[in-house]
C-alpha positions as CSV (number, residue, x, y, z in Angstrom):
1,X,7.2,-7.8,15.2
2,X,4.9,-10.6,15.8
3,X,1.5,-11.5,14.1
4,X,0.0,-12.8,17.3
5,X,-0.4,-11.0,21.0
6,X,2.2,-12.0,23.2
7,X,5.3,-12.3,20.5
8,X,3.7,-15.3,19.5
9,X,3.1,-16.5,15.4
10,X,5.0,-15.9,13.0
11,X,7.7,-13.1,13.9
12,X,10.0,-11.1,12.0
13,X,13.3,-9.1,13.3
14,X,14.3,-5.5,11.5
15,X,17.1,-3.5,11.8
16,X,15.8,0.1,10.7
17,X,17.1,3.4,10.8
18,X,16.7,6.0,13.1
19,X,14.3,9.0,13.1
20,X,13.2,7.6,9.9
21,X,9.7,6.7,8.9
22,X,9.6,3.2,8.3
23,X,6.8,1.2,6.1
24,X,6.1,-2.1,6.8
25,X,5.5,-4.5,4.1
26,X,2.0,-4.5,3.4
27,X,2.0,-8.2,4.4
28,X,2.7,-7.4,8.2
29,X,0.3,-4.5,8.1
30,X,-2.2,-6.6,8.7
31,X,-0.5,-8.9,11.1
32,X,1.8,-6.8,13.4
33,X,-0.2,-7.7,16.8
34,X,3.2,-7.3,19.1
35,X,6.5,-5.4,18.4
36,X,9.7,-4.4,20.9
37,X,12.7,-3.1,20.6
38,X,16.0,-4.4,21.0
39,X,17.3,-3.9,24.8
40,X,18.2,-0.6,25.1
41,X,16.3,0.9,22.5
42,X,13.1,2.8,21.7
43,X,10.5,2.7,18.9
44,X,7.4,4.9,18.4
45,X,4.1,3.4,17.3
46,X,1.4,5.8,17.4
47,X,0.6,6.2,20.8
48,X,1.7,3.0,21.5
49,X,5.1,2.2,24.7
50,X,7.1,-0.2,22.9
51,X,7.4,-3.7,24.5
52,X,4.0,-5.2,24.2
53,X,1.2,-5.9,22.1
54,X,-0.5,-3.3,19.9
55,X,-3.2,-1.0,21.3
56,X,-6.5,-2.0,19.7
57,X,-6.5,1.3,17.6
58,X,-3.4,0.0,15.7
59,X,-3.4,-4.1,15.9
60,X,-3.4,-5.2,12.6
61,X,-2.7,-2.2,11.4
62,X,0.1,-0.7,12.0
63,X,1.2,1.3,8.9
64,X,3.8,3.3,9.5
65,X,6.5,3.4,13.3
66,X,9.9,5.2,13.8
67,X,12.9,4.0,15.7
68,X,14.2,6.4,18.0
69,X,17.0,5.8,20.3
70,X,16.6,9.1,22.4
71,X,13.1,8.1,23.7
């Protein structure tokens, strides 16, 4: 996860669970503007196909994502 477009900023790497809901900090809520899996594997983000920036709905705002490997 990265707070600029582009996996630019500052960035921060995970390991989560799967088919769990996970909560960002509230500190990248408001920041996540980018976010990708690890090679191989799949995350949900509202609407959103992992390996990009946010859509404009959820930039800065992204509250709540799942990591699901099946995907």
């Amino acid at each position: 996860m990265c707070g600029q477009k582009n996996f630019k900023g500052d960035c921060y790497y995970g390991y989560y669970p799967i088919l769990k809901a996970i909560h960002p900090d509230k500190y990248w809520v408001k920041r996540i503007s980018s976010a990708e899996p690890d090679r191989g594997g799949n995350c949900i983000f509202l609407g959103y196909n992992p390996g990009g920036n946010l859509a404009p709905a959820i930039n800065d705002k992204m509250g709540c994502f799942y990591s699901n490997p099946n995907r």
